[in-house]
N, C-alpha and C positions, 0 to 999 in steps of 0.2 A: 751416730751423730757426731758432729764436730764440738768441742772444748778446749780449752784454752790450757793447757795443764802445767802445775808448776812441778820443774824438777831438780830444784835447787835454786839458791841465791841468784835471783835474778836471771831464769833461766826457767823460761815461759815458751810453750811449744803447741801449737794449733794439730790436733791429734785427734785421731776416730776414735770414740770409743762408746759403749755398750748405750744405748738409752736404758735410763734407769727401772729398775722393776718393780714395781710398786705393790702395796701388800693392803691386808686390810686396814682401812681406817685413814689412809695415804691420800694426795693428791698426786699427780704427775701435770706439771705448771709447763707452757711452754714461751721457752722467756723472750720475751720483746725489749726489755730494756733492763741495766744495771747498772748503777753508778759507780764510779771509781774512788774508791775511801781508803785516807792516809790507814788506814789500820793496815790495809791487807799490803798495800804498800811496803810499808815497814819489815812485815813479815816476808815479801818478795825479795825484799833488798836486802836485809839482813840473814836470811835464813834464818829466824827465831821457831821456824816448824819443821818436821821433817816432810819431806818430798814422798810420794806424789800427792797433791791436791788438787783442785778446784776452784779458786776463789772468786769472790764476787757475793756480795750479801746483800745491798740495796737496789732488790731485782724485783722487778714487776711482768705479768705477762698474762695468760688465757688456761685456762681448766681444759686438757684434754683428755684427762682419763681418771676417773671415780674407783676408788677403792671400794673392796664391797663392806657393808655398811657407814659411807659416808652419807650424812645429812647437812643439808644448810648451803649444799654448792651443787652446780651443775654446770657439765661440759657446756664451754664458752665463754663460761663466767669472765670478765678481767677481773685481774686481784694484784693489791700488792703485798708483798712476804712479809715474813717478819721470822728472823733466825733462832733469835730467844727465846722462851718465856718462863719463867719463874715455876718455882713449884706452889709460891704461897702458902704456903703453910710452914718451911723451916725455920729457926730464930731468926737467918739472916731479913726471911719476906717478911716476918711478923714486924721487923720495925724497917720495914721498906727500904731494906740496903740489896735490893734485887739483884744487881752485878754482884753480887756475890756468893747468889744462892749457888749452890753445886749443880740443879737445874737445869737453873739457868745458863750455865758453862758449857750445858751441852746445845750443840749444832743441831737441828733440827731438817737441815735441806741441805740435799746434796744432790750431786750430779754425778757422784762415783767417787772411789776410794776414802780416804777419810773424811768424812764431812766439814766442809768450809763453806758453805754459802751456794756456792755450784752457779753463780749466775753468771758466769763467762764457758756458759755452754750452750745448748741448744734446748735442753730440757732438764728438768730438778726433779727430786722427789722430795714431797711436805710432807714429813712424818707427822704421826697425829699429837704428838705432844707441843707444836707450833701451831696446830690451825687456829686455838681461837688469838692466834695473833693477825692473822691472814684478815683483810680489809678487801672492800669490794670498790672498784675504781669505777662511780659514775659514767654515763655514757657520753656525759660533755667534757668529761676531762683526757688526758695521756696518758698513756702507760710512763713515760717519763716522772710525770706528776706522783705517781702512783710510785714509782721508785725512791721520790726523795721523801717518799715518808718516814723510814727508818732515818735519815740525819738531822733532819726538823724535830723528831721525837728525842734524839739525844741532846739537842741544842735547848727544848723546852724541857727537859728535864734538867739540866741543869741551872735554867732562870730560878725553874722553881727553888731550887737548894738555896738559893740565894733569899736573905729577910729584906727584899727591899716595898718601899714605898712610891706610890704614884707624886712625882715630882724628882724622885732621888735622881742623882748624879750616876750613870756607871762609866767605867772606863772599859773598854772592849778591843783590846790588841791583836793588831792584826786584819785586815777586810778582805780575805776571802771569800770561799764559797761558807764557811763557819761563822766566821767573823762576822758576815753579811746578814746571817740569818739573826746570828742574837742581836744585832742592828737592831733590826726590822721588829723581832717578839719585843723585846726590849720596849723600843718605844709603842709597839702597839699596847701595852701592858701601862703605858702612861710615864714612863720613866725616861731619862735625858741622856744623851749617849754621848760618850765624848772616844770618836774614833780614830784611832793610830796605825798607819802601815808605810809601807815604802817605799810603795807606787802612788803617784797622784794622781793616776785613774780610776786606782780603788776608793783614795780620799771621796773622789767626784761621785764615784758610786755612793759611799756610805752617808752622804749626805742627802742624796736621792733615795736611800733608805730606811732615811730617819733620821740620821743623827744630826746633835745641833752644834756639836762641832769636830774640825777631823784635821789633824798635826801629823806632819811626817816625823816618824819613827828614828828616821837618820840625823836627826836636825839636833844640833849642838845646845840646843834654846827650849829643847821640850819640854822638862820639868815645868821651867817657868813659864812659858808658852799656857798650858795647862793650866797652873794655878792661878796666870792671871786672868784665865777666860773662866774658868770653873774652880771657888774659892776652897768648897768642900768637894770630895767624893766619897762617896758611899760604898761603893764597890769595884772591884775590876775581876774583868775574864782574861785569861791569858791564852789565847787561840793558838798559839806559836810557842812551840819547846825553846823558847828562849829565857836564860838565867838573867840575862839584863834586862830584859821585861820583867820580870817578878820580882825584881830586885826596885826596878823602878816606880812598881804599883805598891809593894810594901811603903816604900816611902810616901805615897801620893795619896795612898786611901785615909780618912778620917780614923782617928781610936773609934775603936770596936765597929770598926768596917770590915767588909769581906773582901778577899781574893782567894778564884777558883780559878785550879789550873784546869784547862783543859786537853793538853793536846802532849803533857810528858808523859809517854806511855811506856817510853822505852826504860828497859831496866837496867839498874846500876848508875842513872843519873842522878846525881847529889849538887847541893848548891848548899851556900853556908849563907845562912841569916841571922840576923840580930834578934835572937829572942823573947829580948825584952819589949819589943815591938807587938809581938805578941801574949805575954805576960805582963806588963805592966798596961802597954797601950790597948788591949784585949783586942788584936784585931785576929781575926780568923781564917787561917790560911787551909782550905778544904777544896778536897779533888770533884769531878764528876766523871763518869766512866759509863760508853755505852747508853741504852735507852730502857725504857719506861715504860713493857707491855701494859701497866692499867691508863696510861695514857695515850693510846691509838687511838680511841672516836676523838679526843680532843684534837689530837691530829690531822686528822683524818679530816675533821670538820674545818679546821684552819686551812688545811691547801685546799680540800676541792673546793668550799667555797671564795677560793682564792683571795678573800681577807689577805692571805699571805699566797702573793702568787709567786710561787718558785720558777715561772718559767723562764724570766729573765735569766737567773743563776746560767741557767744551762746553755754554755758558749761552745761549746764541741763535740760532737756524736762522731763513734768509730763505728765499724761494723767489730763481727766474731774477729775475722780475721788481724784486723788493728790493736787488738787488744796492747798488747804491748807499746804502741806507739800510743796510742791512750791514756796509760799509766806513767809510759816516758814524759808524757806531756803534764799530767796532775803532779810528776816529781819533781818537775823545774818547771813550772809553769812560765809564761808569758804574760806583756803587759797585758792582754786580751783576753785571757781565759780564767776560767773561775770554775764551774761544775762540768767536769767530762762525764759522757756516759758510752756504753757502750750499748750498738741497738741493733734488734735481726728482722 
């Protein structure tokens, strides 16, 4: 089969290799679609893993081959994956800090060599300690669909981390394909967005989905801007590894308000903050990381019945072969583009 295979920083090679061989208990998926996510990016551009890999995790596709003793699927099935899932039972799941369980760390689907997601190939293998994350893609929906449900899952998991109330204020940095989405949960959830970035095509977007008001990012007058449209806030997300965004949402949230990073993944980044801000004025500066397999049917129920219809997100589809011009595009994106995926 063909794959996409990574052999170093940024050095991505469209290559034969074995269709994977699956054991008892296994699915063998064959993939129809995958989306392209800042994680494995980071890990492409950096070399933070060693070579050879696979990557690709927000992959959706069709049941071709049955392990013996699987129950509950059959060849044909659509389904979309899911690369985690927790063990539930060690200290970390007992108080639901599941990106952390040891687990859960482990990769569950591959396409060959060490397990990374495998959805930039032509077919995966679903080891059986993933399946009961594996979802069944109605027949009215896309395998597309069925792919963003691993980002939708990390993005609603981290609302939930958040204490907010139907009417609060959040501040949500950034309107990408992330940014977009806690828009949209966000105010589906009853809550009032106030959205930041630094295209004003995104602005147009985030107001189209949802939000009730939206400031360029770049703009000399934002602080104030901000405060005089929205007196208190309650919370902000920081969708963008940026230090003067968290720097500027510490200032801007109310005492004993929340800001949750999301998106500084990379290690060794350090920023200095006023502590007192945090101690005296109790506000709470807390991460989110990755998704939330006992939250899949809520998910799941959210996009297919398109309550939250993700298909607008998706502004570019590559084939196998494009991989890389794919990802080139999700790294520097354009005014126009928001969720690439890659589809066979």
């Amino acid at each position: 089969m063909q794959a996409v295979v990574y052999r170093g920083p940024d050095d991505l090679r469209l290559e034969t290799v074995p269709v994977p061989q699956i054991q008892s208990g296994e699915l063998l998926v064959k993939v129809a679609a995958c989306g392209v996510c800042p994680t494995d990016i980071k890990k492409i551009h950096y070399g933070t893993v060693p070579p050879p890999r696979i990557f690709g995790h927000e992959t959706a596709g069709t049941v071709v081959k049955l392990g013996a003793g699987i129950r509950g699927f059959r060849i044909g099935d659509r389904v979309a994956l899911h690369h985690h899932v927790p063990c539930l039972k060690c200290h970390y799941c007992r108080h639901r800090a599941f990106a952390q369980c040891a687990g859960y760390k482990r990769t569950g689907i591959t396409a060959g060599f060490e397990p990374a997601g495998g959805g930039y190939a032509e077919y995966v293998r679903v080891m059986p300690f993933v399946l009961p994350g594996v979802v069944k893609i109605p027949a009215r929906n896309t395998f597309a669909e069925g792919a963003m449900l691993e980002p939708v899952n990390t993005v609603l998991k981290a609302v939930k981390r958040l204490s907010l109330l139907r009417g609060d204020h959040v501040l949500v940095t950034g309107q990408g394909p992330i940014g977009l989405l806690f828009t949209k949960i966000f105010s589906l959830r009853g809550m009032k967005v106030v959205a930041t970035d630094l295209l004003e095509h995104r602005l147009k977007l985030a107001l189209e989905w949802g939000a009730t008001h939206a400031f360029n990012a770049g703009s000399q007058t934002l602080t104030g801007d901000i405060r005089s449209a929205v007196p208190v806030l309650d919370a902000a997300v920081i969708t963008v590894p940026s230090e003067a965004a968290l720097h500027q949402a510490m200032g801007l949230v109310r005492g004993s308000g929340q800001i949750l990073l999301f998106a500084h993944t990379r290690k060794g980044d350090q920023s200095e903050i006023d502590l007192s801000c945090i101690c005296v004025e109790e506000k709470d500066l807390i991460g989110s990381y990755s998704s939330d397999f006992t939250l899949q049917e809520e998910v799941a129920r959210l996009v297919f019945s398109r309550r939250l219809d993700v298909r607008p997100l998706i502004t570019h589809a590559f084939s196998l072969g494009q991989t890389r011009a794919a990802i080139a595009l999700a790294s520097s994106p354009t005014a126009d583009s928001l969720k690439i995926i890659v589809v066979q």
